[in-house]
N, CA, C and O of each residue as an XYZ file, in Angstrom:
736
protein
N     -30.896     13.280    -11.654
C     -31.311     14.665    -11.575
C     -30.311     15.576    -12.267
O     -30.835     16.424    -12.988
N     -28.905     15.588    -12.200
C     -28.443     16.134    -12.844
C     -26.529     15.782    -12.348
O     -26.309     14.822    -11.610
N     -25.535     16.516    -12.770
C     -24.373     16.263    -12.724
C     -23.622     17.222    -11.652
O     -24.147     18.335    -11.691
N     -22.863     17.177    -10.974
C     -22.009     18.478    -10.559
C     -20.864     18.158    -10.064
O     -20.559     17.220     -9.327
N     -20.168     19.096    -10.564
C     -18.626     18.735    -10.314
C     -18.323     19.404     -8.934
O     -18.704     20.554     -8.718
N     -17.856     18.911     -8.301
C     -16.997     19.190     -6.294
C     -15.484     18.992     -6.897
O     -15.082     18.349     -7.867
N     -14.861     19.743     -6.006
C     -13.325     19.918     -5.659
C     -12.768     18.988     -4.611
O     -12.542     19.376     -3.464
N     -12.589     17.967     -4.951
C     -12.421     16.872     -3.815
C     -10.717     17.180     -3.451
O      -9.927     17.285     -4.389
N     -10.208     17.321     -1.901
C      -9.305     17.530     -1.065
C      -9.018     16.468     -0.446
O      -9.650     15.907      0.449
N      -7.864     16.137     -1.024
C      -6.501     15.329      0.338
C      -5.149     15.915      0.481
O      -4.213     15.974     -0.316
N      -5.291     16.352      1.759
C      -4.344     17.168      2.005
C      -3.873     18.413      0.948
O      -4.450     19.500      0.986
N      -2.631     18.108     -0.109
C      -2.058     19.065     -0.612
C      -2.741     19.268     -1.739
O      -3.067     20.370     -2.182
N      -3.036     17.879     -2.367
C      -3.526     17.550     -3.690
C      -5.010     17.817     -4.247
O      -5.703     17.083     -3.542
N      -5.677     18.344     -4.954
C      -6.824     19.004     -5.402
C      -7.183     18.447     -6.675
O      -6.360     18.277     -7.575
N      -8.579     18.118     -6.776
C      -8.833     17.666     -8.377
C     -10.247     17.890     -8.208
O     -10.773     17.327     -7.248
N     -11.275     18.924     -9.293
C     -12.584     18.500     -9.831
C     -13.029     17.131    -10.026
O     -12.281     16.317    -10.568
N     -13.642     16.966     -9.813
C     -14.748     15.494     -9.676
C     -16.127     15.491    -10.507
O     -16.862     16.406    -10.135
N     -16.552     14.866    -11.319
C     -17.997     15.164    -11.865
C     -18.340     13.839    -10.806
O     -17.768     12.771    -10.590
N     -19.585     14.497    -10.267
C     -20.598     13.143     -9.945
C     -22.041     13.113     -9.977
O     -22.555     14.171    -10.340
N     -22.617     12.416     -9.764
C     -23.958     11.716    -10.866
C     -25.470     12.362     -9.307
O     -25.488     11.702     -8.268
N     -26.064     13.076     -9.397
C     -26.873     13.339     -8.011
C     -28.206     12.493     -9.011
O     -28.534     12.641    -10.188
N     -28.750     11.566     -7.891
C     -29.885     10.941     -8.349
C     -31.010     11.263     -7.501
O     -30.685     12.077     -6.636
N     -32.159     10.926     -7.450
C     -33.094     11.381     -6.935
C     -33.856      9.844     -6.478
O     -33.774      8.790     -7.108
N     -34.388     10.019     -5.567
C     -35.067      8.824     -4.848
C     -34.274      7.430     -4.957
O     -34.619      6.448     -5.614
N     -33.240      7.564     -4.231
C     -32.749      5.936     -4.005
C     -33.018      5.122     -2.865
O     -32.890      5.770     -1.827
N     -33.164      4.590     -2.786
C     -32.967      3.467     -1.952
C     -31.798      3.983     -0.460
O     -31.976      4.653      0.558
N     -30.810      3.363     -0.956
C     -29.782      3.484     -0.133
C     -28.734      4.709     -1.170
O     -28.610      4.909     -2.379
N     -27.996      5.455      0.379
C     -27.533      6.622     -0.178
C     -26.106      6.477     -0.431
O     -25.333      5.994      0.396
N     -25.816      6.835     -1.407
C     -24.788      6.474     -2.038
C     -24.033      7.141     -3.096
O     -24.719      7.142     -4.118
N     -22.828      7.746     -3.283
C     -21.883      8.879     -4.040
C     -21.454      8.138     -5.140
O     -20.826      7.214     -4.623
N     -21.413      7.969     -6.535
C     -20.429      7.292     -7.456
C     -19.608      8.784     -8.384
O     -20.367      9.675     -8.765
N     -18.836      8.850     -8.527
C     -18.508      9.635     -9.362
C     -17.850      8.781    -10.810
O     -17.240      7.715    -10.894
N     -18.344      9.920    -12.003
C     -18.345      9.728    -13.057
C     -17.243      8.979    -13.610
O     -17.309      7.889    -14.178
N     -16.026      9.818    -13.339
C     -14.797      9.645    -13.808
C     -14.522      7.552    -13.067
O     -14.297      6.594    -13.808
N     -14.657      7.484    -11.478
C     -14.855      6.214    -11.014
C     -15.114      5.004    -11.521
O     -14.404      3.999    -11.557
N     -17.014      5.343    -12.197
C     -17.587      4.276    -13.167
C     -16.255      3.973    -14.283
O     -15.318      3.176    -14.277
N     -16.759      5.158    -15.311
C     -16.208      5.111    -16.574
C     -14.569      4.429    -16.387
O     -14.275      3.416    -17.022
N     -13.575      5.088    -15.469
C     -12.616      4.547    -15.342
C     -12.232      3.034    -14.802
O     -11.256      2.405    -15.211
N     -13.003      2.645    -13.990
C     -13.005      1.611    -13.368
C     -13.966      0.010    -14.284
O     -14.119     -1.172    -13.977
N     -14.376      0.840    -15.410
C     -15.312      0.076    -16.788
C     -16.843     -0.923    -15.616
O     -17.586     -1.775    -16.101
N     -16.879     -0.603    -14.603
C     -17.841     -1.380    -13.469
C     -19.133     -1.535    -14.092
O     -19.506     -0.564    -14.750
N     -19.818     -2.423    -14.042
C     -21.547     -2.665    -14.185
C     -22.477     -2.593    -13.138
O     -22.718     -3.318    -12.173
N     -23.074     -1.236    -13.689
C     -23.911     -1.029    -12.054
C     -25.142     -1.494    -12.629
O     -25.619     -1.264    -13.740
N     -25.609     -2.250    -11.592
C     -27.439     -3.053    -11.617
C     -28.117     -2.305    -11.219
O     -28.737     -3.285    -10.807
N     -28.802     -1.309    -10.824
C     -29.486     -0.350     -9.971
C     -30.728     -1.559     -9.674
O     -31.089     -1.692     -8.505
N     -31.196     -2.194    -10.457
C     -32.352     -2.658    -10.160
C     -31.954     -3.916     -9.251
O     -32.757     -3.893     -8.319
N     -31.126     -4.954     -9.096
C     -31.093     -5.551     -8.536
C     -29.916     -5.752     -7.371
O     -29.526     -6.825     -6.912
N     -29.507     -4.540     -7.058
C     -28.411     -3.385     -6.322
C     -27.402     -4.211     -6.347
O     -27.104     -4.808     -5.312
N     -26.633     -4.421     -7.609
C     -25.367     -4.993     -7.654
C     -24.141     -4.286     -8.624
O     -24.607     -3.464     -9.413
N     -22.935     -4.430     -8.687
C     -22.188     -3.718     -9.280
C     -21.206     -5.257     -9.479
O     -20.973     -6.057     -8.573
N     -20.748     -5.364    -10.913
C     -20.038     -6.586    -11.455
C     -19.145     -5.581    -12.031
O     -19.223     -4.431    -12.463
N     -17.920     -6.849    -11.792
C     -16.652     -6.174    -12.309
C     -16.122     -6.860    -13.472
O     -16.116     -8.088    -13.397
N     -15.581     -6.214    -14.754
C     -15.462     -7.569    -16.189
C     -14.269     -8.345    -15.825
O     -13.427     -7.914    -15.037
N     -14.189     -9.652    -16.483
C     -13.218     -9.777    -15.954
C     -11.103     -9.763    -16.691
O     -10.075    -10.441    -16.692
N     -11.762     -8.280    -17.239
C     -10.449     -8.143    -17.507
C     -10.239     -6.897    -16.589
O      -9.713     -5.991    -17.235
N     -10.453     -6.602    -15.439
C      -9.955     -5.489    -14.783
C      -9.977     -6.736    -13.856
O      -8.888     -6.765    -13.282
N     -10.566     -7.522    -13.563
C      -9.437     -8.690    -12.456
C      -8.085     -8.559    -11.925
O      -7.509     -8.220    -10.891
N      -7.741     -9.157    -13.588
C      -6.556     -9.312    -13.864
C      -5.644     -8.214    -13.300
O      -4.506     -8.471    -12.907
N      -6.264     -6.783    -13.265
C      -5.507     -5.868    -12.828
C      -5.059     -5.520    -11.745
O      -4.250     -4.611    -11.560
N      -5.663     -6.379    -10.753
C      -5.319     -6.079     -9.386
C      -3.776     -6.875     -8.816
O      -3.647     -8.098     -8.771
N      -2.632     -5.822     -8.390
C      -1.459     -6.197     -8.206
C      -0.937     -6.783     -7.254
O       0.165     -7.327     -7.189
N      -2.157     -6.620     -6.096
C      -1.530     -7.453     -4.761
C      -2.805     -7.400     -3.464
O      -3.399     -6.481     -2.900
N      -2.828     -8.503     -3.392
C      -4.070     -8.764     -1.901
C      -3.328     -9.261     -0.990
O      -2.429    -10.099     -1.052
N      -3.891     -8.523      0.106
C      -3.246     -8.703      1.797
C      -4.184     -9.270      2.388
O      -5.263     -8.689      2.267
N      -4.187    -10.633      3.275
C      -4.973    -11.006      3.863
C      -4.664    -10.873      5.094
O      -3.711    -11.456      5.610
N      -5.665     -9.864      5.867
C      -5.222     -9.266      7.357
C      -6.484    -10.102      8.202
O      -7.701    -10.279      8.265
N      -4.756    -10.564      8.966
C      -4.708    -11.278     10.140
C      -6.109    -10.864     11.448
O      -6.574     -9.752     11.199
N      -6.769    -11.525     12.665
C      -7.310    -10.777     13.232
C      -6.288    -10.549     14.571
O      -5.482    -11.365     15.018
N      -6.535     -9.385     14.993
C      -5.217     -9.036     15.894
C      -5.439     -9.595     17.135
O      -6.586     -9.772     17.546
N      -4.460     -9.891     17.776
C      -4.477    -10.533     19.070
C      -3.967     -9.903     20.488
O      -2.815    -10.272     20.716
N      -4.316     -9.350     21.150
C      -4.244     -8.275     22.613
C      -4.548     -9.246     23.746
O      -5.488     -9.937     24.137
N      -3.291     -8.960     24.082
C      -3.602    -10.119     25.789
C      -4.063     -9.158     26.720
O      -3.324     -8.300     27.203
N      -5.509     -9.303     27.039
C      -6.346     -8.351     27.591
C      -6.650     -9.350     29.057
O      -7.733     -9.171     29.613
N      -5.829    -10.223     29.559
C      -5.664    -11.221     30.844
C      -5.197     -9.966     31.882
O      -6.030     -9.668     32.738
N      -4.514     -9.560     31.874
C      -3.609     -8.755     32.976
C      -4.638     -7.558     32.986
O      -4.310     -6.856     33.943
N      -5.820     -6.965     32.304
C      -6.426     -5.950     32.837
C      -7.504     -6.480     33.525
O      -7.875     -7.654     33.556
N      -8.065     -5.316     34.180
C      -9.166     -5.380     35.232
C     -10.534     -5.282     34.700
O     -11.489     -5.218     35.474
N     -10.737     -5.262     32.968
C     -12.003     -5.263     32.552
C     -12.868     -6.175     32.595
O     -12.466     -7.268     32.994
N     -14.043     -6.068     32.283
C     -14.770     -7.510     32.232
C     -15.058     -8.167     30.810
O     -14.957     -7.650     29.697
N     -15.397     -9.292     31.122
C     -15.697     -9.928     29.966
C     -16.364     -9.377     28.935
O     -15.829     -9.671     27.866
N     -17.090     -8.860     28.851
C     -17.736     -7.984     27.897
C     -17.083     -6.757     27.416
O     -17.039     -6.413     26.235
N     -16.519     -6.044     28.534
C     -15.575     -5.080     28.162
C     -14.631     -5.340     27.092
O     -14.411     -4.659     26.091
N     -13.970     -6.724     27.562
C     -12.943     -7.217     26.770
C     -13.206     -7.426     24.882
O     -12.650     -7.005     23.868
N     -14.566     -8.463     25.253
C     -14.494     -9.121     23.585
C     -15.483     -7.496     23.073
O     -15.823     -7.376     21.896
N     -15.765     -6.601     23.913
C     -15.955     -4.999     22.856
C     -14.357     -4.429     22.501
O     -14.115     -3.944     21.396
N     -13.611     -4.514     23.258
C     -12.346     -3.852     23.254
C     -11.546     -4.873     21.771
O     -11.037     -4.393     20.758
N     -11.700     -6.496     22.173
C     -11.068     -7.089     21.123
C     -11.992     -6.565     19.259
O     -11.523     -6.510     18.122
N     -13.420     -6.283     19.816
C     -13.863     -6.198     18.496
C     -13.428     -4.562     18.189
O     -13.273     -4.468     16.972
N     -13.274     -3.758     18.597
C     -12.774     -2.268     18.392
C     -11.075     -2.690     17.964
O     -10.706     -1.884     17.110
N     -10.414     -3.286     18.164
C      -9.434     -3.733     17.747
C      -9.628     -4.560     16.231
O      -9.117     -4.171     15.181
N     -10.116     -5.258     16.314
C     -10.489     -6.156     15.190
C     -10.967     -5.238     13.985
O     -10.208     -5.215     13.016
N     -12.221     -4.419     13.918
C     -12.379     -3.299     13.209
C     -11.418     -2.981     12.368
O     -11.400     -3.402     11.211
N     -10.088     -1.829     13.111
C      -9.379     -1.384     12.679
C      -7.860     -2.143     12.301
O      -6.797     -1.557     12.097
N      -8.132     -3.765     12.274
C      -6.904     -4.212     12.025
C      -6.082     -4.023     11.447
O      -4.944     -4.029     11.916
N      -6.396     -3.744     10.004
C      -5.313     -3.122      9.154
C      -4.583     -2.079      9.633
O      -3.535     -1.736      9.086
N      -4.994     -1.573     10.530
C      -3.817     -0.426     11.535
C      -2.410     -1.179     11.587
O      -1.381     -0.888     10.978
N      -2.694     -2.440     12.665
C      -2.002     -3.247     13.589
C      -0.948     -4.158     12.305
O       0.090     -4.607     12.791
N      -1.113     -4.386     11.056
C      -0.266     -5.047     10.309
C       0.699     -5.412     10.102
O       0.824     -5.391      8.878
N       1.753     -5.856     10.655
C       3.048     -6.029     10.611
C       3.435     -5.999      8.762
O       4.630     -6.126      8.494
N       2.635     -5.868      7.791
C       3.076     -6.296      6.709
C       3.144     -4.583      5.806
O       2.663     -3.700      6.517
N       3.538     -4.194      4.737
C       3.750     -2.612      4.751
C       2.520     -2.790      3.477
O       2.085     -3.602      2.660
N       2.333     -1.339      4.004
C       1.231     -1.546      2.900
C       1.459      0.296      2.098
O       2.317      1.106      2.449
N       0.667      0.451      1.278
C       0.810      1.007     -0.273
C      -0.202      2.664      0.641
O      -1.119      2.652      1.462
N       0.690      4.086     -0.152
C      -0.162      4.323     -0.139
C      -0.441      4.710     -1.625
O       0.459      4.363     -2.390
N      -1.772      5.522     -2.338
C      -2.168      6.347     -3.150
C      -2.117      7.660     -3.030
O      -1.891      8.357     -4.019
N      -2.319      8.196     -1.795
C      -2.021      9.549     -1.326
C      -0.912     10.774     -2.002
O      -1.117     11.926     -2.386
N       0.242      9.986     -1.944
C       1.172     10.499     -2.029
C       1.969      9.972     -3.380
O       1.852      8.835     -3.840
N       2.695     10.885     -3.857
C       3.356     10.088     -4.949
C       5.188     10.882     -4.482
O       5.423     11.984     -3.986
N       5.979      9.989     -4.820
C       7.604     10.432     -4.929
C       8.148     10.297     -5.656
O       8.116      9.209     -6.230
N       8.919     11.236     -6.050
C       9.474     11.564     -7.697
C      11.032     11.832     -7.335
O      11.109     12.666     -6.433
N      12.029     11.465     -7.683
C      13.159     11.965     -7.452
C      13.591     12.714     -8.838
O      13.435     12.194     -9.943
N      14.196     14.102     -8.611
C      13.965     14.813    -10.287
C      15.448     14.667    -10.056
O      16.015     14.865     -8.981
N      16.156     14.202    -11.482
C      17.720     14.043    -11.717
C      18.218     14.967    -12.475
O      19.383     15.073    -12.857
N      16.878     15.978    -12.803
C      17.130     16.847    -14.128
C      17.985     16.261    -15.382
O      17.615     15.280    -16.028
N      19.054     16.916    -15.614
C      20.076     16.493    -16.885
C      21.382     16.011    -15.982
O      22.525     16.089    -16.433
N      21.077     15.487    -14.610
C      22.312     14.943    -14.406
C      22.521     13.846    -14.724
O      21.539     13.115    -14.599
N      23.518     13.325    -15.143
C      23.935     11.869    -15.419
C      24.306     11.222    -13.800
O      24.887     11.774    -12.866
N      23.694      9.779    -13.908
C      23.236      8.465    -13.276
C      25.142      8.591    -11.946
O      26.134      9.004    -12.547
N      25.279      8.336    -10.870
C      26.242      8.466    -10.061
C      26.422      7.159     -9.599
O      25.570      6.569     -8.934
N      27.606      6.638     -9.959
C      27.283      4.903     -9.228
C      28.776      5.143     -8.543
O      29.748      5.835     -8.846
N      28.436      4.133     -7.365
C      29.422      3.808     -6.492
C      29.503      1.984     -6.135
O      28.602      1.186     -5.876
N      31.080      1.797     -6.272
C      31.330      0.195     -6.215
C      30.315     -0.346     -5.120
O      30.111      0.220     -4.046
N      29.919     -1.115     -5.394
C      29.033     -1.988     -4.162
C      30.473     -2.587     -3.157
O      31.447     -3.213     -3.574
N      30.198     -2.165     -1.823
C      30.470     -2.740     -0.969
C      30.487     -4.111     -0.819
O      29.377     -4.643     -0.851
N      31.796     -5.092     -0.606
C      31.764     -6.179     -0.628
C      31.878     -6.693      0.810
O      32.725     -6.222      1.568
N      30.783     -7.938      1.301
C      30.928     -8.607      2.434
C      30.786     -9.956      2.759
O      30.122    -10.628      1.971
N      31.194    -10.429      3.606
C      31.674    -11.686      4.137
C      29.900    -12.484      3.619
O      28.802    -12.030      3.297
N      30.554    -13.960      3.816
C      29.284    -14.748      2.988
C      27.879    -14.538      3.781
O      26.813    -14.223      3.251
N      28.169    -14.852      5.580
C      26.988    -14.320      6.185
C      26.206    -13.051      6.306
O      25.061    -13.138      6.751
N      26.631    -12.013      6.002
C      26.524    -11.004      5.515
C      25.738    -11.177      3.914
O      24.610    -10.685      3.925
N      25.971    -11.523      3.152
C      26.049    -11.672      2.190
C      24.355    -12.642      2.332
O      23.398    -12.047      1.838
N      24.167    -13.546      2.748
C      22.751    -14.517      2.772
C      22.227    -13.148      4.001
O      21.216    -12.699      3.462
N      22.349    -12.705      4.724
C      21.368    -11.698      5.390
C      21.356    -10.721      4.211
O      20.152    -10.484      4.109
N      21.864    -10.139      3.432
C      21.058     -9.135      2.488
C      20.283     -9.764      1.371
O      19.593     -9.036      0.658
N      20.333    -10.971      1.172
C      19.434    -11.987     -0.154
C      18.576    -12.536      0.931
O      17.587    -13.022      0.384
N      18.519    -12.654      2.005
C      17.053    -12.677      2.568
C      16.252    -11.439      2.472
O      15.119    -11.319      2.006
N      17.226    -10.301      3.121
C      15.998     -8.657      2.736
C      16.006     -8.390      1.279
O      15.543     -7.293      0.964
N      16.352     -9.009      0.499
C      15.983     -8.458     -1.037
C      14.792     -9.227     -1.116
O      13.699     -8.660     -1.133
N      14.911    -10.653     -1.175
C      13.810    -11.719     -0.829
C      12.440    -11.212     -0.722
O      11.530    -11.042     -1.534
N      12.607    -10.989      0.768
C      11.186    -10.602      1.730
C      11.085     -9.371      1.224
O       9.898     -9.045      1.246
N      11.791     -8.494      0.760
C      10.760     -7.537      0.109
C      10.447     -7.808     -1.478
O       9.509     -7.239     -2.036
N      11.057     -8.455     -1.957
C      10.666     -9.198     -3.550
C       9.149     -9.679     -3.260
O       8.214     -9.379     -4.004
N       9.002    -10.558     -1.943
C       7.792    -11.374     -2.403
C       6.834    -10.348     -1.421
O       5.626    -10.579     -1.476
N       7.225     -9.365     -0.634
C       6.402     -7.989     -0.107
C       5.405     -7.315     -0.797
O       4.268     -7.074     -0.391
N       6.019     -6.959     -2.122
C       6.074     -6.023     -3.264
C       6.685     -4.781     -2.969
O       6.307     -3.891     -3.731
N       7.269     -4.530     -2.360
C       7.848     -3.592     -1.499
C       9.201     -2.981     -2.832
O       9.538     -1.798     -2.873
N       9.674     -3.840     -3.603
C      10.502     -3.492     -4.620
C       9.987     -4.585     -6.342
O       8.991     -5.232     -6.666
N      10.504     -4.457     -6.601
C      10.530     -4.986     -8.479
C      11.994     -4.912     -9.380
O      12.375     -3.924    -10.008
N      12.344     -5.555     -9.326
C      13.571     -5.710    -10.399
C      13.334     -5.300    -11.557
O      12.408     -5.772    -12.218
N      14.233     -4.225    -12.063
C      14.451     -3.044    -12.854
C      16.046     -3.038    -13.565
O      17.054     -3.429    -12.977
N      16.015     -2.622    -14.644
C      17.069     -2.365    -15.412
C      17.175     -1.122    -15.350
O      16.338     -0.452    -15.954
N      18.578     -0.248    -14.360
C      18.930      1.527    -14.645
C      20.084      1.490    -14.433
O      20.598      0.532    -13.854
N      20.609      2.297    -14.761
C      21.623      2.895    -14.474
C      22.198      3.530    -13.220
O      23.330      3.921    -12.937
N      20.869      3.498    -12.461
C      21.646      4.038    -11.056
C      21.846      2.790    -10.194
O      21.316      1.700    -10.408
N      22.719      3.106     -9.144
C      22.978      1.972     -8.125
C      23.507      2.566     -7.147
O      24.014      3.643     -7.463
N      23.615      2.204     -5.753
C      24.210      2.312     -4.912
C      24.705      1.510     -4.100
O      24.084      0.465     -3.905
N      25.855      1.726     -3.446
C      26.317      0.078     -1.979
C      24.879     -0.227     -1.444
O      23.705      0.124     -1.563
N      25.529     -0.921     -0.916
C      23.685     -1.312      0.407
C      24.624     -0.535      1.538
O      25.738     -0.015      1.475
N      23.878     -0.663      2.351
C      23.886     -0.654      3.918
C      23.327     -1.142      4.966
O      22.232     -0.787      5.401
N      24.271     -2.255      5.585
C      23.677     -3.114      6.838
C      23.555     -2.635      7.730
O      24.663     -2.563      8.263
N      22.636     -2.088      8.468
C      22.784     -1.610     10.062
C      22.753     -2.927     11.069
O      22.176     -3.965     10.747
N      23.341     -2.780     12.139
C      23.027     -3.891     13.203
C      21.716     -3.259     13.929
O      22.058     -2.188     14.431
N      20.586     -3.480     14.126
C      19.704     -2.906     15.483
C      20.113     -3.004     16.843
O      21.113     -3.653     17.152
N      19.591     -2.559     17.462
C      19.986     -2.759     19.052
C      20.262     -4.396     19.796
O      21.109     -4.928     20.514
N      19.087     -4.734     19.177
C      18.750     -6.033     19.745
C      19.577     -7.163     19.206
O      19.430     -8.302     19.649
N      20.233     -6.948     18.489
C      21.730     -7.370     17.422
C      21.171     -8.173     16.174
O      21.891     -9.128     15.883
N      20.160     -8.024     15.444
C      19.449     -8.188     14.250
C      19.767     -7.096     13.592
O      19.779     -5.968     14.085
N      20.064     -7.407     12.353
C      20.095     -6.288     11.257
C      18.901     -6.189     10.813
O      17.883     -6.870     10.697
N      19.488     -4.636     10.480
C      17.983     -3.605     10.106
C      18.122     -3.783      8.479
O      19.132     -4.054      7.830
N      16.769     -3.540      8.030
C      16.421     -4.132      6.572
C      17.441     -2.998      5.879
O      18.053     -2.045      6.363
N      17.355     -3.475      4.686
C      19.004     -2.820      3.283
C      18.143     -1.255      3.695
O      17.067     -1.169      4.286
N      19.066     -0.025      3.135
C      19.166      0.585      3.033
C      19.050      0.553      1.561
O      18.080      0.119      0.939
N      19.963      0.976      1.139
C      20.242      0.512     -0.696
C      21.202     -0.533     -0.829
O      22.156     -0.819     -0.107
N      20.752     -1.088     -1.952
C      21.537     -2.110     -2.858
C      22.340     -2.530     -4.248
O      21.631     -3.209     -4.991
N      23.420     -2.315     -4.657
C      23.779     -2.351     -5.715
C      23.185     -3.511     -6.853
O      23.714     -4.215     -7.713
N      22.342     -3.384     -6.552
C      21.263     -4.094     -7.919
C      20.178     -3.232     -7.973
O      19.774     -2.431     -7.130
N      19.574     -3.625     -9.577
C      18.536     -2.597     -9.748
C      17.229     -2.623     -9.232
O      16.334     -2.962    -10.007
N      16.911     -2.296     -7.934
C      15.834     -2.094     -7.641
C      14.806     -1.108     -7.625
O      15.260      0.012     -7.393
N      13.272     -1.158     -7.836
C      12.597      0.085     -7.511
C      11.538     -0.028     -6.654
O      10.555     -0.769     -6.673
N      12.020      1.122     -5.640
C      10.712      0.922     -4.625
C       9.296      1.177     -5.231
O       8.936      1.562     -6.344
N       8.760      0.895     -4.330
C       7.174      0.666     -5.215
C       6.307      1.814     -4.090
O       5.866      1.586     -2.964
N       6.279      3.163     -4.949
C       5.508      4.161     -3.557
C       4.339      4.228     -3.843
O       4.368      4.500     -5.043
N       3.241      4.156     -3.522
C       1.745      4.573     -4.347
C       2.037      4.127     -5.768
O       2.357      5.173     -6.332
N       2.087      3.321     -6.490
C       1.796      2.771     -7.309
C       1.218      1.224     -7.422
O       0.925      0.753     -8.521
């Protein structure tokens, strides 16, 4: 039927949108323009399918396979039915419950350095056990995606915290080049 552009809102961030208004579908359904075209997708209308080529495959940087969550729902007074509704209202929203960190798009973080030149400080040197507890947290967030090994000029010491429970808390910073990975 015709085209119209909306002002689509998250939170701070604002952007025009063209999207496609059709007339008599089937099932109801929003695509916007910029979406298709950007995303290169094959929409079937006739046989209601959408194929993806497979060189935008390739593009996808990381899949999480979420767990189904587990609530020891023994110690309450609900009933059985109560329960496996309560476990499936849980289940639903699992990706809440994730122990694993996940990405947003929302937001983006920029640190501006303007024209200052790069500030490095000696890395802190520590004992060998010390030393295998911070190459395990570089590790687990290496294979996280949580960071990416980078060539810069900036660096900083790390910092080990002990937690309460007498486990150390993940690096702070590290004198190697790392970059966190925020919405990207």
């Amino acid at each position: 039927m015709g085209v119209v552009e909306l002002n689509i809102r998250i939170r701070d961030f604002e952007k025009p949108w063209l999207f496609h208004v059709l007339a008599d579908l089937e099932y109801p359904c929003v695509f916007g323009i910029d979406f298709i075209g950007g995303s290169k997708i094959i929409l079937d209308c006739d046989r209601k399918s959408l194929a993806i080529p497979d060189s935008q495959i390739n593009k996808v940087v990381k899949t999480v396979e979420i767990e189904k969550v587990e609530i020891g729902l023994s110690k309450t007074k609900l009933e059985e039915k109560q329960k496996r509704e309560l476990q499936d209202l849980f289940n639903s929203f699992q990706g809440l419950f994730s122990d694993k960190p996940g990405f947003t798009h929302v937001l983006y973080h920029e640190i501006d350095t303007e024209d200052n030149p790069p500030v490095v400080s000696r890395p802190y040197r520590y004992d060998r056990l010390k030393q295998e507890i911070l190459d395990y947290h570089v590790d687990k967030m290496l294979k996280e995606g949580t960071i990416i090994p980078i060539q810069s000029p900036y660096a900083s010491p790390v910092v080990l915290c002990r937690k309460n429970n007498g486990l150390h808390h993940r690096i702070i910073r590290k004198h190697i080049d790392l970059l966190l990975i925020i919405g990207n």
